[in-house]
C-alpha positions, 0 to 999 in steps of 0.5 A, spaced: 902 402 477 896 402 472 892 397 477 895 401 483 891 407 481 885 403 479 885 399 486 886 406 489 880 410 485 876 404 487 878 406 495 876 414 494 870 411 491 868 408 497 871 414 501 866 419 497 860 413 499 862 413 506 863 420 507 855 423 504 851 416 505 848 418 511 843 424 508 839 419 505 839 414 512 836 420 516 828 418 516 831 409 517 836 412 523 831 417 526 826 411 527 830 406 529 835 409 534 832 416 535 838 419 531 837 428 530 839 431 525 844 433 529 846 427 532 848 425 524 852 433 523 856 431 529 857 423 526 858 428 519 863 432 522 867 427 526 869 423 520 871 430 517 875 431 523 879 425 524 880 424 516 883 432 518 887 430 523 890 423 520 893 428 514 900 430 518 901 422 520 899 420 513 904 425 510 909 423 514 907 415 512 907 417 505 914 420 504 917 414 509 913 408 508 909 408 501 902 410 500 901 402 499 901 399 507 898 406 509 892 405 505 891 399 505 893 397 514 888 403 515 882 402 510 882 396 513 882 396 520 879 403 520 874 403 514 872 396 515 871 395 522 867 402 522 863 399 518 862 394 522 862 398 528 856 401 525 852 396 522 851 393 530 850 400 532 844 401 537 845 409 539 846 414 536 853 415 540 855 408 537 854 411 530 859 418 531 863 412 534 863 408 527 864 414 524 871 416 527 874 410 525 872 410 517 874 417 516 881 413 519 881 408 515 878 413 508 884 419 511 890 416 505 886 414 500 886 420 496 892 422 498 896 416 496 894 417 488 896 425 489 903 422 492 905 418 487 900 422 481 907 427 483 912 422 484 912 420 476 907 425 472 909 433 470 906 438 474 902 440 468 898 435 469 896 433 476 890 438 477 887 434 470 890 427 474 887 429 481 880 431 478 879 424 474 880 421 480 875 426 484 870 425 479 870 417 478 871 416 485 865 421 485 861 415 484 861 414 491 858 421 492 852 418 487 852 411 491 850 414 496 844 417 494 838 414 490 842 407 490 843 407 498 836 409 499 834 404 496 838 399 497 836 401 505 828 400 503 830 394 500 835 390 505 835 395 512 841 399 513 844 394 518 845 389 512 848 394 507 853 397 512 855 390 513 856 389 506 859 395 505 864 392 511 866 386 507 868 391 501 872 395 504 876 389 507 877 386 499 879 393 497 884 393 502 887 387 501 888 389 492 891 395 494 896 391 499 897 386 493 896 392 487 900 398 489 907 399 488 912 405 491 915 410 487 922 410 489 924 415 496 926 421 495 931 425 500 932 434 499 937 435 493 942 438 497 943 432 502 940 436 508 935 433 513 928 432 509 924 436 512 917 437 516 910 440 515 913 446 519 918 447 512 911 447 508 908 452 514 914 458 513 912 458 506 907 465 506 904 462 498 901 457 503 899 462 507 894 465 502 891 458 499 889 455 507 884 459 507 880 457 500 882 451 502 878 451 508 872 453 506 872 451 499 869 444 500 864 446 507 857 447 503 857 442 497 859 437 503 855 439 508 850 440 504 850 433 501 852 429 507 848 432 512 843 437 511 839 437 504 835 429 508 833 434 514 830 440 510 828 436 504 825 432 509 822 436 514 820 442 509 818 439 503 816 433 506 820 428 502 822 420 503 828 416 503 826 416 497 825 422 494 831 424 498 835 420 494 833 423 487 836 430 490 841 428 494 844 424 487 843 431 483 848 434 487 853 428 487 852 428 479 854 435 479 859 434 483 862 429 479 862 433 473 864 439 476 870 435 479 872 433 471 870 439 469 875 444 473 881 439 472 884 441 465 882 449 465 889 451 468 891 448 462 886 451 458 885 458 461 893 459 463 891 461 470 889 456 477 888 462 481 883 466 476 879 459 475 879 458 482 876 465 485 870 467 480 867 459 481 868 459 488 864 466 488 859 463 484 858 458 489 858 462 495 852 467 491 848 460 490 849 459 498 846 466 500 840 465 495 839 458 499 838 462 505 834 468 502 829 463 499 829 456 503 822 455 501 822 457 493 820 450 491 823 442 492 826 443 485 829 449 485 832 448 493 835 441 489 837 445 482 841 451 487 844 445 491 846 441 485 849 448 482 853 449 489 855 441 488 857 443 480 861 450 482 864 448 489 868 442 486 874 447 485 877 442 490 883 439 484 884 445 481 886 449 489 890 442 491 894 443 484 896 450 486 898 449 492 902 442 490 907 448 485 909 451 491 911 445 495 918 441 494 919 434 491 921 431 496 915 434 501 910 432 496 906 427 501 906 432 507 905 438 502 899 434 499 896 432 506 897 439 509 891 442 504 888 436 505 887 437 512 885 444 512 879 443 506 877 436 510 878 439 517 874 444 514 869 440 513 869 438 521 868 444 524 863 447 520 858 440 521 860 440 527 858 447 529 853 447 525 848 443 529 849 448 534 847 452 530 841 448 528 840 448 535 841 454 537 835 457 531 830 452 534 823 454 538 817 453 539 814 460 534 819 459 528 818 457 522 821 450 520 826 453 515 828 458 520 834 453 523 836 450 516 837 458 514 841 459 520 845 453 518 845 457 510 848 462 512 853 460 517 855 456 511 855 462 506 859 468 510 865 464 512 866 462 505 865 469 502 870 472 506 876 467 505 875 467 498 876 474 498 883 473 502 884 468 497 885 474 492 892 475 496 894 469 493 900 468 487 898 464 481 902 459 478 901 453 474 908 449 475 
């Protein structure tokens, strides 16, 4: 099983590159294809939403099936052939289109470790687990930056996105030969398994839906979209200097993702972790928005900082995993997962119409990226303040 998992962090890890390499594409896409920062939020936003979508199918998948032929039939089909559908790309559509079919492919990725991280480990230490996965799959989130940007400068994105098609297609095939089942599960009383809908009468999930939303929708958006425009056009930075800061963040989300994992354990509470870094992370939002022309480092450290204290992600999975039944773990696990990715989804797509919406010919260039901030940081503060309806639990 040890080779199993290993085979599946490398997955995330190319899960985490394809879902934020597109910010440091922004200056070789907008040359070649025309591509807006807009027409690459929406391409970010429909890998989030088809990630989201596949989530009750996957759940579904891994309870019947085992994560080991989900994962590796639709990183393959999905991951693979989107990279390649990207690599022929001639329009901004053909774009959004590839970016559809990767986040198919990447949607089971995560959740086949989270599944069998439940099936054969004690809950205490599944949210220490799910961080160690987040923080080296990371790694990704960090290729995707300097790396990739130069990697574009030196070889063309053409080239890198078929070698990132050649990749996928080989992880698939070890996570077909490497991954092992754990063994099935029915209900303990003999009754019928269950569905989602089991999990969606259950009011503790209830109060965790919405932290799990928007927990994730700055650091991604930020990462994955928005920090290229505006450290573009407001800084004036190239591939290059993007890369540096857009790498800042990632570094910081990959400590914040090991860093947030064993403190259930340290501080005896999910909840009381969970709500006060999220709040940091909302206040760093909000001063984004106050002063979007402070400075290009201080705009890099405050988004790094919101990449560092947003990365909660782990610990809020780990909560909710307590409350679920052994025998819904794969729904349960998939069900918060579509809401933190489908949350993603909606805010990069509706995002660029804000961006839109915030231009014109008479206001300042940080005016729409402002916009974008804001829509960002009201969202989060109120579901963290609805979140304080939750139970804590640490089983």
């Amino acid at each position: 099983m040890r080779l199993g998992i290993a085979t599946l962090i490398i997955a995330y890890v190319l899960s985490q590159f394809y879902r934020a390499f597109l910010a440091v594409m922004t200056p070789a896409l907008k040359a070649d294809l025309g591509a807006t920062p807009e027409d690459l939020a929406q391409a970010s936003g429909a890998w989030f939403l088809f990630f989201a979508l596949m989530q009750i199918p996957v759940g579904w998948g891994l309870d019947n099936i085992g994560p080991r032929k989900v994962t590796a039939a639709l990183l393959a089909l999905g991951g693979g052939g989107g990279a390649a559908v990207f690599a022929m790309a001639s329009s901004p559509d053909h774009i959004l289109y590839a970016m559809m079919l990767i986040g198919i492919g990447c949607s089971p990725v995560l959740m086949a470790s989270y599944y069998i991280f439940a099936r054969i480990y004690p809950p205490a230490v599944f949210a220490t687990l799910a961080g160690m996965v987040i923080g080296i799959g990371s790694l990704g989130n960090i290729a995707g930056a300097l790396p990739m940007a130069l990697a574009v400068e030196q070889f063309g994105w053409r080239a890198c996105l078929w070698a990132m098609a050649v990749v996928t297609v080989l992880v698939a095939a070890s996570i077909m030969l490497a991954v092992d089942n754990p063994p099935k599960l029915v209900a303990e009383d003999g009754a019928p398994k269950g569905s989602v809908l089991d999990l969606l009468k259950m009011p503790a999930l209830w109060a965790i839906f919405p932290i799990m939303l928007v927990n994730y929708t700055a650091a991604a958006g930020l990462r994955g979209s928005w920090a290229g425009p505006y450290l573009r056009d407001v800084y004036g930075l190239d591939t290059a200097g993007i890369g540096w800061a857009t790498m800042a963040i990632a570094v910081a989300m990959v400590i914040g993702s090991f860093a947030y994992g064993p403190l259930d354990r340290v501080f005896r509470t999910r909840k009381w972790v969970i709500f006060p870094g999220n709040m940091i992370a909302v206040a760093l939002v909000f001063l984004l928005w106050a002063a979007p022309n402070a400075g290009v480092w201080q705009a890099a450290s405050i988004m790094a900082a919101i990449g560092l204290f947003g990365a909660s992600y782990p610990l809020i999975i780990a909560h909710a995993r307590s409350f679920v039944p052994p025998h819904l773990i794969g729904r349960g696990v998939t069900l918060m997962n579509m809401f933190g990715i489908g949350g993603v989804g909606i805010s990069q797509y509706a995002s660029a119409g804000v961006f839109r919406m915030a231009q014109g010919p008479d206001v300042a260039v940080t005016a729409p990226y402002q916009a974008v901030f804001l829509f960002f940081a009201v969202p989060a503060l109120i579901c963290c303040l609805l979140y304080l309806l939750s139970e804590d639990r640490l089983g």
